[in-house]
C-alpha positions as CSV (number, residue, x, y, z in Angstrom):
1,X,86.3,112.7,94.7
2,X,83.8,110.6,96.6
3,X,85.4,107.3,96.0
4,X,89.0,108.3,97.0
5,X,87.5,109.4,100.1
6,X,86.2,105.9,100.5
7,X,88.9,104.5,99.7
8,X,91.3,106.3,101.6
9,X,89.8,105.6,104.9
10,X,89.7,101.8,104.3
11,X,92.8,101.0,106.7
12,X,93.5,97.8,105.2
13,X,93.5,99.8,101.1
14,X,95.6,101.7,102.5
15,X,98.7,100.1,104.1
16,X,98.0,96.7,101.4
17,X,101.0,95.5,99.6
18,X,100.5,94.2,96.3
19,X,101.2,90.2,96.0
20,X,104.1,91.4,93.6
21,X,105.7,93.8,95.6
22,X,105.4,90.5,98.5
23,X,107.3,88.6,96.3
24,X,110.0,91.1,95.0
25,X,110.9,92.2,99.1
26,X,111.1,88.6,100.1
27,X,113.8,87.7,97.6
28,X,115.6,91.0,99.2
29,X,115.1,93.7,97.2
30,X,113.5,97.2,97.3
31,X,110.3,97.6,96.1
32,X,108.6,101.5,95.2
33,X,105.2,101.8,93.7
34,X,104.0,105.0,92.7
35,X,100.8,106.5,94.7
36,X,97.7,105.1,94.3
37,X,95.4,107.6,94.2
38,X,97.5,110.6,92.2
39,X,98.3,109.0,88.8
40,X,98.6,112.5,87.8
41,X,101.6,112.6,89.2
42,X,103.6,109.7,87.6
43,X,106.1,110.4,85.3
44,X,105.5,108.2,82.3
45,X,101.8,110.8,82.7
46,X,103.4,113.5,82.2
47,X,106.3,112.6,79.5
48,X,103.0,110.9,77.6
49,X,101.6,114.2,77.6
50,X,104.1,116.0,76.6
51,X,104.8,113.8,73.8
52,X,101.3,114.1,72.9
53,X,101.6,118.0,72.9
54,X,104.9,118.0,70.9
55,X,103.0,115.9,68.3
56,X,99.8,118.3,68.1
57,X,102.9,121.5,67.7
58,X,104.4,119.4,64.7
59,X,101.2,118.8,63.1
60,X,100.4,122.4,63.3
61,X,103.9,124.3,61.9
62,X,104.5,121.0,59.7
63,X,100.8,119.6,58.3
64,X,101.1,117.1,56.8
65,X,100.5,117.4,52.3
């Protein structure tokens, strides 16, 4: 995609830290974000798709009367 490629080679998009993830490492704790560019590949994606395909499987053995 065009605008990941833009994005991507901004150096300072890149490497920014999020004012919250500022906040939560300077009162010592650890702080992982997922990536920014692949939401593909976080989890709550993929469990809300699956959820969404075990509802459409349901619907089709048990329709509703």
């Amino acid at each position: 995609c065009c605008i990941y490629k833009v994005l991507s080679l901004q150096e300072d998009f890149a490497n920014e830290k999020p004012m919250l993830q500022h906040l939560i490492e300077s009162r010592g704790h650890v702080c992982l974000f997922l990536l920014k560019f692949h939401c593909e590949l976080n989890p709550s994606e993929m469990v809300w798709g699956y959820a969404k395909y075990c509802k459409s499987n349901i619907d089709i053995l048990a329709p509703n009367t």
